[in-house]
Each structure stands twice: as structure tokens, then as C-alpha cells.
N, C-alpha and C positions, 0 to 999 in steps of 0.2 A: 584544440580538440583533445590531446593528452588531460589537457587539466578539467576538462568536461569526463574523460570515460573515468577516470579515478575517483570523480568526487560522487558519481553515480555507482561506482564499486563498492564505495566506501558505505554510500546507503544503506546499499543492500545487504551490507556486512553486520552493520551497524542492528541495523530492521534484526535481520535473522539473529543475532547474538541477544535481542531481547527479548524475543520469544524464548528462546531457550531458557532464559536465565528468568524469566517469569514461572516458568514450567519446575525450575527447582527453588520455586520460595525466593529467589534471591531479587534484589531490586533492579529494576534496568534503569540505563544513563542514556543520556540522549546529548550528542555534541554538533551544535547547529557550524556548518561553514560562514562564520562573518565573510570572511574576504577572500581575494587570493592576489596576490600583487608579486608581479615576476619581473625581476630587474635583470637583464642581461647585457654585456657588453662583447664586442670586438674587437680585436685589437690588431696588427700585423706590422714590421718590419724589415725592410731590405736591406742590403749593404754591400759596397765593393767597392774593394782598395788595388794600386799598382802602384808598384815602387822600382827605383831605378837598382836592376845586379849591380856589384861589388865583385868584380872578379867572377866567377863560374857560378854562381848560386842560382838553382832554378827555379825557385819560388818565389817567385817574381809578382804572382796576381792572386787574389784570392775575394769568394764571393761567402756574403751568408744571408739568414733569414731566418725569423723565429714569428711567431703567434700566437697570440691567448685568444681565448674566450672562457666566459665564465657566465652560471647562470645559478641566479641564488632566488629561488620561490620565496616569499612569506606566507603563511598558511594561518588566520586567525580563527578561533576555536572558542564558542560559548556554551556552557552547557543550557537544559532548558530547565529554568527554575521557577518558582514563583510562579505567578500570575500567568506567564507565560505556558509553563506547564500545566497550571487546571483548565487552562482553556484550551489548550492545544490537546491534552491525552485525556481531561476528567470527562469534558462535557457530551453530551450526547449530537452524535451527527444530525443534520436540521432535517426535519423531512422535506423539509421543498429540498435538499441539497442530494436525498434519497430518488426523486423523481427525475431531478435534473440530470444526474448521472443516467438513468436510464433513457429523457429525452434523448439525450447526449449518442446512443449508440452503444452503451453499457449490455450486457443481456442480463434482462428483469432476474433470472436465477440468480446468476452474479451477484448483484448489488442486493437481491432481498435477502438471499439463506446467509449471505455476512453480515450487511449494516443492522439488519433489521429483528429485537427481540420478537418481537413479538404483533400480529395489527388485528386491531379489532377482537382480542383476548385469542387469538388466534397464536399458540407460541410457538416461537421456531426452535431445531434442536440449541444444546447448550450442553456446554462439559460433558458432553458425551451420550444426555440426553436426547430420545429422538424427539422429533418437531409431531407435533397434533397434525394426524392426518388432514385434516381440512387445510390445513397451514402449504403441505404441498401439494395438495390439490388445487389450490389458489395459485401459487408459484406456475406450476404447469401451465394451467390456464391463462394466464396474463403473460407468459410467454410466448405461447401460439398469439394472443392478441398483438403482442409488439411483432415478431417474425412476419405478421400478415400487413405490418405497417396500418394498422386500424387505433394507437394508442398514442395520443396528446397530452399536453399540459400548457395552462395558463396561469396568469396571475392577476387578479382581481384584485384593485386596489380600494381597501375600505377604511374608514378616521381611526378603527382602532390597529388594525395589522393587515398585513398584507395575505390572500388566501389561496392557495395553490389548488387549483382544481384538475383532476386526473377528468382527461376526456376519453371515452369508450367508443367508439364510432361502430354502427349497427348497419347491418347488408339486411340481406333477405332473411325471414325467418327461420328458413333450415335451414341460414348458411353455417360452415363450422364458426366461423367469428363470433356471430351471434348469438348460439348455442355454447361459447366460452364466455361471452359476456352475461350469460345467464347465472353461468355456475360464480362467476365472480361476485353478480350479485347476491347470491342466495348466503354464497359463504361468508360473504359482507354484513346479512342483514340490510341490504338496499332494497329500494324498491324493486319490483323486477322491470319496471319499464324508464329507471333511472340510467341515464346516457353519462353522467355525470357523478363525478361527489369532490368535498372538498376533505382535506389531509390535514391534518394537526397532532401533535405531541399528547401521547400519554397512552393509558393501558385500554381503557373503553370509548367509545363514541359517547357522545351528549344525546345524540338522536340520528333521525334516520337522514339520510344526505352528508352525512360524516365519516371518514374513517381514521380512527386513533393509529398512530403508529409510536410504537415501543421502542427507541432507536438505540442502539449500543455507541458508548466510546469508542475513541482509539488506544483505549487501554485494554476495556473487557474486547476489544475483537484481537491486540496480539494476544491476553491470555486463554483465548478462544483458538485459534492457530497453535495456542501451546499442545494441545490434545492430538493435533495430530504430528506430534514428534514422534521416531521409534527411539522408546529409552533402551537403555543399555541393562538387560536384566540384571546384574548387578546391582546396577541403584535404586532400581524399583525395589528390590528386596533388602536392602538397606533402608530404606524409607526415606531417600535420599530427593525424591520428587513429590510434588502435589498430589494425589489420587482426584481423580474425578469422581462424580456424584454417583456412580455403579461401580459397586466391588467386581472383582474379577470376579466371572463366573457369572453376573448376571448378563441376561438376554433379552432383546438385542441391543447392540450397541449405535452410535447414530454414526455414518460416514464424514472423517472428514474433510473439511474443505479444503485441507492442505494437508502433501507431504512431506515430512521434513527427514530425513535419512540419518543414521548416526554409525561409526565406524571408529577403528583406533587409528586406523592411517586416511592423511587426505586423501579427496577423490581425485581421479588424473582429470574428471570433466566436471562441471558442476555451473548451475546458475548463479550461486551464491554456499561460499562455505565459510567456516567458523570453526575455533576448537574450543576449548570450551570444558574443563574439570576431567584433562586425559583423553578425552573423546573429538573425533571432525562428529559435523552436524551439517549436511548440506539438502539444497534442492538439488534432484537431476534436471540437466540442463533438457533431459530429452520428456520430462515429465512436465508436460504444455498447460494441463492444467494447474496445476501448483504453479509456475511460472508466472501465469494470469493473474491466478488469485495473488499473489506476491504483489506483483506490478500493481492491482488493484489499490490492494493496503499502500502503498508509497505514495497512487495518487491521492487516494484518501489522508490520507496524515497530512499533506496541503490543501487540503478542503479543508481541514478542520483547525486550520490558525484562523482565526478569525480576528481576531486583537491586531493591534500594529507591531510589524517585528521587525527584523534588522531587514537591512537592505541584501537584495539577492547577490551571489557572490559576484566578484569584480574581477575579470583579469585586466592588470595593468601593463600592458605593453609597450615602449619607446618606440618613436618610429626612427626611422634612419635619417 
């Protein structure tokens, strides 16, 4: 269990330390756990001696006992390069893999205002940009629809790909469900009496019974996450970090999905900290939603290997 909480520590160290350093220009690394192989031994020893006195001498008997153990981890260490890395941080998350997550028990907010640029020319915020009203008015709405448990997904198998279809399911005419599945469709461009549509990759729909969706990396969502760092006014005015697409001063600016805290001394509590060019950089552990959204991006960045990779870490244990 040790070597499970440390290697999940280490994640999150890892995760947070690249946003940060995405956020000043600088490159981030990425070091996959190949293995973990833990050799340990026991060892122990008794002993006792009696000898016959010599005249008056009274040490006569004596006892001893000594013991080792010893335990020596191996820890192998890959970085992510090549092939490995464009597929895993370049490529855009798959929309079925965007639905799935919300079949899954995700909340629709969650998973769309992070994986998702943009759907059906519909954009969401970005560097700081805010997201096109209708963008969260759709959000809202397809939230009340999953909370009310009225929102599906299938997969229809066809010779050229497979097509993922978001199912709407319809109550009464004035129900509130129905009346959010209205606004979906409108904001959609669906039909209005469309129960259905199918999901695909890119910025616009073909036609009506489709919805494009605009998906981000695992790259543009840590440098997405980078924005809501709090920089150190020092470096800001040094020109020491990226500016977002709004100069200071203009309004308004968009909320973000994460906060990320910055300090000169670590924090006594934190989800995850880092230091980092003089500075800690942590989440509080008691700020739930940051937490979330974090935990999100970790399970996301293994959704998005999609290639063959190493094999998942090993501990190797002797048994007795």
C-alpha cells in the first residue's frame, strides 16, 4: 500500500509541476513508472555458551542475539517521448470517450467546460476568454437532463466507423426535462422533435441529426489549468509568465476551473504541492472543487494513451 500512496503522490506532483511550468513558457516532462520491484530479506541469530570456572571466576555463561533486515526498492523511470507523447498529450480527447465519461457518472459541467472546445460552433471559455452564452446555457441544460437520469448513450455499429449516439429521453410536454431538451435542441440546431443525435469530431455539423464537437488535448487542457494559477506579482511584472488573451484591465474575465495557490513557504496542508522558481504552488486540500477537477485531469491523461505502453507498475514481492 506504501508503494501505491507514493506512486499516486508522485502523480499529482508531477501533474501540478506541469502546469505550472507550462504557465512560464518553460517545457514540461513527463516520467512514466515502468516498474517497482522490492527485494527484502530477514535474517536473525541466537547464541549461548557455558564454560566450566577456573578457580572463583563468575562468568561462567553467556547469551547473545543479533538481526538484519533490509529492504532495497527498485524504481524504473521512462520519460514520455516520441510517439508515445503525441499520442498521449498531442491528440484530441475522442468524443465518444467525452460521452462515455459522462455515461459513466462524470457531471456533464465537469467533463464539457474542461475536455470540450468547442460543439456545434458553440465555444467554450479559453485562456481566459469567456465561453458564448449559448455554450452555457447548453451546459446547464444537459445537466438538469443527466441529474434527472433522462440521458443515454449507444453505439451503432456501421462498415465505415462506429457512431455514438447521445439519447434524450422525453416526459410530458411541460415536464422541466423536456422543456431542457428543447433548449438543447434549439441551441444544437436539431430538430425540435429530435430524441436523438449522433457526435463526431470537428468545429461544425454536416447536417441536421449531428453534433460536432471540438475536443482539447492533454496538453491545451494542462495549459488551460495554467490560468488559473495565482502568479506571484513579481513575475507577472517581470514578464516572467505567459499573458492570456485579455490584458489586464479588460472585462470580464472567464472563471477558472482550477485553483492553483502560490506562496514562498510550503503549505502545512495541501492536496498537492510543488515549488517551483522560489515559489510553493499548491491546491488546498479543503478546496473540493479544484481537487475534482485535478483527480478529473489524472483520470483523463489515461484515457488518452491510447497506443500500446509499458506495462502497469509491478510490485515484486518474495514470499516466505
Amino acid at each position: 500500500m506504501g508503494y501505491g500512496e507514493v506512486i499516486a503522490d508522485s502523480w499529482k506532483r508531477q501533474t501540478l509541476l506541469n502546469v505550472v511550468r507550462l504557465r512560464y513558457a518553460d517545457a514540461p516532462v513527463f516520467l512514466d513508472v515502468a516498474s517497482v520491484i522490492n527485494s527484502y530479506s530477514v535474517a536473525g541469530k541466537t547464541s549461548a555458551s557455558a564454560q566450566l570456572p577456573e578457580g572463583a571466576a563468575p562468568n561462567v555463561f553467556s547469551l547473545g542475539a543479533e538481526g538484519s533486515w533490509s529492504n532495497t526498492p527498485t524504481v524504473t523511470y521512462q520519460p514520455l517521448l516520441g510517439d508515445r507523447f503525441t499520442r498521449s498529450m498531442l491528440q484530441p480527447v475522442p468524443p465518444a470517450a467525452v460521452f462515455q465519461l459522462i455515461q459513466s457518472g462524470w457531471p456533464v459541467d465537469l467533463v464539457l467546460r474542461s475536455v470540450v472546445g468547442s460543439i456545434n460552433g458553440l465555444r467554450n471559455s479559453r485562456y481566459g476568454v469567456m465561453a458564448d452564452p449559448g455554450f452555457d446555457a447548453l451546459v446547464e441544460a444537459m445537466a438538469r437532463i443527466q441529474r434527472a437520469g433522462n440521458m443515454g448513450i449507444r453505439v451503432d455499429s456501421r462498415k465505415d466507423r462506429g457512431s455514438v449516439v447521445v439519447v434524450l429521453r422525453r416526459a410530458e410536454a411541460d415536464a422541466p426535462t423536456t422543456r431542457d431538451a428543447r433548449v438543447v435542441s434549439d441551441l444544437l440546431g436539431l430538430a425540435t422533435d429530435s430524441a436523438e443525435f449522433d457526435v463526431t469530431y470537428g468545429l461544425a455539423s454536416r447536417g441536421a441529426g449531428e453534433v460536432a464537437l471540438l475536443t482539447r488535448s492533454m496538453l491545451e487542457l494542462l495549459i488551460e489549468l495554467g490560468f488559473g494559477v495565482d502568479l506571484p506579482a513579481a513575475h507577472v511584472a517581470a514578464g516572467r509568465v505567459t499573458p492570456g488573451l485579455l490584458k489586464a484591465g479588460d472585462a470580464p474575465r472567464a472563471a477558472s476551473i482550477v485553483r492553483i495557490r502560490s506562496g514562498t513557504e510550503m503549505p502545512a496542508d495541501s492536496y498537492a504541492a510543488v515549488p517551483y522558481k522560489g515559489h510553493w504552488y499548491w491546491i488546498d486540500d479543503n478546496d473540493i472543487a479544484s481537487k475534482r477537477m485535478f483527480t478529473f485531469l489524472l483520470i483523463l491523461s489515461s484515457l488518452a494513451e491510447t497506443g500500446q505502453g509499458l506495462a502497469a507498475p509491478v510490485v515484486t514481492v518474495p514470499s516466505r
